[in-house]
N, C-alpha and C positions, 0 to 999 in steps of 0.2 A: 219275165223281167223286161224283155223288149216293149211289152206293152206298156207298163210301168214309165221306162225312160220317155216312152211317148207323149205319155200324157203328162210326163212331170220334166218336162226340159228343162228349169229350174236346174236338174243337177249339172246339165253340161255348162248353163250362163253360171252355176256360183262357180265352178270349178276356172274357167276364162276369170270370171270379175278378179276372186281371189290371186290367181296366175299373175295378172296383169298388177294388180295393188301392190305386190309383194316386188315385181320387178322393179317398179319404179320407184318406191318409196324405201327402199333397202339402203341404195348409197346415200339419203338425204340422211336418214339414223345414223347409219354410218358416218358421217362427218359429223355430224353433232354428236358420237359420241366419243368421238376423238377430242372435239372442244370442250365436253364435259372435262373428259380425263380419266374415261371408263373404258380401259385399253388392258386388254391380256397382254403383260410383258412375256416373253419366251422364259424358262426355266423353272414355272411352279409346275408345282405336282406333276398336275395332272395332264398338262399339254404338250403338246411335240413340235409345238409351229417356232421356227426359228426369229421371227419377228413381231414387232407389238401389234395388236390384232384388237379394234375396238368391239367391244361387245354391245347388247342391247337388241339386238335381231328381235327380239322376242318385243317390241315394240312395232316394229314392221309387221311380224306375222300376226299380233292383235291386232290392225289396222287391215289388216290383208283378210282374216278371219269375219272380223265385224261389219266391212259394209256388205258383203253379200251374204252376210246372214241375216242382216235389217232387210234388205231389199227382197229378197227370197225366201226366209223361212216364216210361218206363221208362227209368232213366237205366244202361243198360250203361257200355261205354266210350267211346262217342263222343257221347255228349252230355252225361258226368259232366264230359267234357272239356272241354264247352263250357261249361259252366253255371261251372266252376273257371275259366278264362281270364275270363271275362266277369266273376268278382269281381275278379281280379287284376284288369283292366281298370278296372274302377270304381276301383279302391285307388290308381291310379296317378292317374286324374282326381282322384279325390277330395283327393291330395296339392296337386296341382298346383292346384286351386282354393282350396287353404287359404293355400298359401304360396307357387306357382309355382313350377313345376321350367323348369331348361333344356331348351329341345329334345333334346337330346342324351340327357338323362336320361329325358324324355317317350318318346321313340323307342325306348330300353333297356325299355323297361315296355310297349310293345304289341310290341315284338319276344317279349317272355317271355310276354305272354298270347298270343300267335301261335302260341308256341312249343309251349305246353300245350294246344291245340285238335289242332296240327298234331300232337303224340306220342302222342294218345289216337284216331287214323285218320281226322280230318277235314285229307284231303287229296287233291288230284283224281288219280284214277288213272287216269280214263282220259274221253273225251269223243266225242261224233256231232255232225260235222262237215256241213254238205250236199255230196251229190255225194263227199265222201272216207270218209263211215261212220265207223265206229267207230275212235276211234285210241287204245290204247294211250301212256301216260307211264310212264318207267320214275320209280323213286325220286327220282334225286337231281335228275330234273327239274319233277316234280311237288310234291315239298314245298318247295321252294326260291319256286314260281310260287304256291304256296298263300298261303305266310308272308307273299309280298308283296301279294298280293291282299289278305288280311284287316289287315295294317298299312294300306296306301292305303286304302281304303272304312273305316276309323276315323278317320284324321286328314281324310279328303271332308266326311263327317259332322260334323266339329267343325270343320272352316272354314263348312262350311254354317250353323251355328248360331248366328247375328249377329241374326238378327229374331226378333219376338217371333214364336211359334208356329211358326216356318219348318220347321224341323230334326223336328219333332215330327209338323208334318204329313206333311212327305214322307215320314217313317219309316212312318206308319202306314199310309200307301198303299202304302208298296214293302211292310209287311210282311203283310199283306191279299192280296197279290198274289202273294206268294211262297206263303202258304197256299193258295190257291185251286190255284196251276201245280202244287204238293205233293200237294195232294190228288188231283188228275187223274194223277197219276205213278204214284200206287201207294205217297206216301211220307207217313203219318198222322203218324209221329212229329214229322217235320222239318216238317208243316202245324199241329201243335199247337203248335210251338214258334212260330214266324211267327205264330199267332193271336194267341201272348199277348203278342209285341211290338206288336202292331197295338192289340191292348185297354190297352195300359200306354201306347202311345204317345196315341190318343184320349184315354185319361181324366187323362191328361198336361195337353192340348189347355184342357180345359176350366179352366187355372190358367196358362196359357202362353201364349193368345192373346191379341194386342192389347187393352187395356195389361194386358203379364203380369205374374203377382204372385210370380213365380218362373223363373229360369232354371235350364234342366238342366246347366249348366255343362260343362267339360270330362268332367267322371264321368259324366254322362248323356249327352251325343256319342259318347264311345270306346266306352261299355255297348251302344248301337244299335248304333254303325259294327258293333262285335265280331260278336255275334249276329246282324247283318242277312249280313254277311261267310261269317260263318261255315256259317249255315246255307241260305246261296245255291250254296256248294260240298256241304254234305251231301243236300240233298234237291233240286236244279235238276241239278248238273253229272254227278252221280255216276248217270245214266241212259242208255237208250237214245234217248229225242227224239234224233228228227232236228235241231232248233232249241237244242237243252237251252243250247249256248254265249250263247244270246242275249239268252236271261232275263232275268240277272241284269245283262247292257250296257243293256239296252233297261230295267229298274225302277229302278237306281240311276243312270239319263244323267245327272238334273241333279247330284249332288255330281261325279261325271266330269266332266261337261263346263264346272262351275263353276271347279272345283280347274285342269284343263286351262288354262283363259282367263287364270286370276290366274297360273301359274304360269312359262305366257308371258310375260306381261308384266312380271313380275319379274326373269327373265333378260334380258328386252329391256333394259330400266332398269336392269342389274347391280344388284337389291335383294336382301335375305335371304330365301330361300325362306320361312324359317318366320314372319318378320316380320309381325305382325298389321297388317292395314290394310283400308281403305273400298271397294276395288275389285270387290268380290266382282258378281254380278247382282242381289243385292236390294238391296245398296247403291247401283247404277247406277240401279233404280227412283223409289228416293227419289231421288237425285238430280234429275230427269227432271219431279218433283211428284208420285209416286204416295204416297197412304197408306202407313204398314205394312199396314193392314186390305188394301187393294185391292194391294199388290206379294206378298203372301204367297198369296191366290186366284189373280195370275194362276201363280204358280210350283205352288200344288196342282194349279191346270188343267194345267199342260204334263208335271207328275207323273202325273195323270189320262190324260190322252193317250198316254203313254210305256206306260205299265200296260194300257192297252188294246191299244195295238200288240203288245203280249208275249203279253195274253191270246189275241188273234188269230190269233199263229205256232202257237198251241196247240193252238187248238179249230176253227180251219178245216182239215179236210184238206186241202189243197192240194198235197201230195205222200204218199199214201196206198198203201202197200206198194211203192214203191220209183218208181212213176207217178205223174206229176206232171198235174194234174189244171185245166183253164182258169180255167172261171170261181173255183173257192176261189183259183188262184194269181192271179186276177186282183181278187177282195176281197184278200185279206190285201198287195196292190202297192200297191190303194188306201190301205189304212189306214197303211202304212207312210208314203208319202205325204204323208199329213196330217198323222202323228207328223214327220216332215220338216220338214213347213213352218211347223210350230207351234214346233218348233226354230230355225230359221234368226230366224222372228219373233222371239222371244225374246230370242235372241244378237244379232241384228245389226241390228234394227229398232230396238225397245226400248233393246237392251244398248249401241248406238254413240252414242245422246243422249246420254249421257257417256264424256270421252275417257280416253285409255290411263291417264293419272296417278288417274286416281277422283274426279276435279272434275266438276262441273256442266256440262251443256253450254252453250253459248252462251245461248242463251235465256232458262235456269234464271239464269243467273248476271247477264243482264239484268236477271232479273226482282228479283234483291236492291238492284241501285242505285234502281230507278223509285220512286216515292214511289206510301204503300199500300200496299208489299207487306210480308209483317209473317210472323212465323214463327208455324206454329202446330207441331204434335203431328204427326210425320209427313212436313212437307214446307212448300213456303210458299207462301201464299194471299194473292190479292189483298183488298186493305181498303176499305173507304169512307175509315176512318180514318187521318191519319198514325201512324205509331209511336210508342207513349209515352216 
């Protein structure tokens, strides 16, 4: 891998250019999208910021994304492909944050950026499976499994994106992580491109994190979800690893396993699938009393943990030319493991203090009748004082 970053420096200048494009050009969207009049008022659905918060971010990180992917990556056919669906993708967000589209309509527009990734050859032909080796996909089941993968992991991404910084941190972990498994593969291109997500996602961060001064709206969600999607099938799946399937399960669990939970539950309840609501996991934290500041750390930790476990299937041999090996298969049981239980924690520890509807659990909902307890920024705290 070292030799790899060597000779393809590339990934540490897209990752800086991206960094730097994304810091500086973030407050200038931001103020033109306040002059638009494309402002998240406090009190819908789906948000918890107490004041109006201009959206559009997702113009910034397409700006942040694109010039160090002109300047840096060779863009043949499958990644002109990708870099063209990912504006389409932005163009569709970026409608839908000015004036909202229907689902229906939103759906039609990551099916067509899906559509333009999948006809320029990003699409999984074949995969290594443990213990079954190499399997072969013919066409019409490969692109069809492709198309769906990078629609779902856009719309994960933009249900994920409710808290301040949330959606922006995990990206930049998963896309960090995807560069790094990239680069150990032998695959420079598809880790330059992952750098520069991860660099556009950080210098995102620093305008995004609690209390943010901008959201990346729907255009900024579907711009990740796309490219993170995207180039988790071009440069993770499209290899020999023995693990390569796991990668991309194991980097992106939590919008998996977020989307998974709410989508439960909405069938349970006969609700609208696409129906924006409070239910999600960072919504259950607040609920529960946690900050945004402290509900968004612990979800980079279990992104954190997820990301190690990946790197882990990687870089320990544990099954090393075809022999499976104790102690590596007995580190990497470990770490799995821990990625386990820091899952379970999460979900069902954490995530069951509030119940299936996305109310407060008992406690919490105590705690708003008792005298003293007073709302602050985040969640509600006890007072000396009664409430004014």
């Amino acid at each position: 891998m070292w030799q790899t970053l060597h000779d393809n420096p590339e990934v540490l200048w897209g990752f800086l250019l991206a960094l730097g494009v994304v810091l500086v050009l973030t407050p200038a969207v931001g103020r033109f999208a306040r002059i638009l009049g494309v402002v998240d008022e406090p009190g819908e659905k789906r948000r918890i910021h107490l004041r109006p918060v201009p959206r559009l971010g997702g113009i910034a990180l397409l700006l942040g994304i694109f010039v160090p992917a002109l300047a840096f990556l060779t863009l043949d056919g499958v990644y002109r492909g990708i870099l063209l669906g990912a504006a389409v993708a932005t163009c569709v967000g970026v409608v839908d944050d000015f004036r909202g589209l229907p689902w229906w309509g939103k759906l039609g527009g990551q099916v067509s950026a899906a559509a333009i990734a999948v006809g320029f050859g990003v699409h999984v032909e074949r995969f290594t499976f443990p213990l079954l080796g190499i399997q072969q996909l013919p066409d019409w089941v490969g692109i069809p499994l492709s198309m769906l993968w990078i629609v779902a992991i856009m719309n994960m991404v933009n249900f994920l994106d409710g808290m301040d910084g949330l959606a922006a941190g995990i990206c930049a972990i998963a896309g960090s992580t995807f560069a790094i498994i990239a680069l150990s593969l032998g695959k420079p291109q598809s880790a330059i491109l992952s750098a520069i997500v991860a660099g556009a996602c950080f210098g995102f961060l620093r305008h995004n994190f609690y209390p943010a001064r901008i959201f990346m709206g729907d255009s900024g969600a579907m711009l990740l979800g796309f490219v993170l999607a995207a180039v988790s099938i071009q440069g993770l799946l499209k290899t020999a690893a023995t693990v390569a399937l796991f990668f991309p399960l194991l980097v992106l669990a939590i919008p998996i396993v977020d989307t998974s939970f709410v989508f439960a539950k909405r069938l349970k309840y006969g609700q609208p699938l696409y129906e924006a609501d409070r239910t999600h996991l960072h919504h259950r934290f607040v609920n529960i009393g946690f900050s945004q500041r402290r509900a968004a750390v612990y979800m980079y930790a279990w992104c954190a943990i997820l990301a190690g476990a990946a790197l882990a299937t990687r870089f320990i041999p544990f099954r090393a030319h075809g022999v499976w090996h104790f102690w590596p298969t007995l580190a990497v049981a470990g770490i799995g493991l821990v990625a386990l239980g820091a899952s379970l924690y999460i979900v069902y520890v954490r995530g069951s203090s509030s119940d299936l509807s996305g109310r407060p659990g008992p406690h919490r909902r105590a705690a708003r009748g008792r005298p003293g307890a007073r709302r602050v920024r985040g969640g509600w705290r006890r007072s000396d004082r009664a409430p004014a």
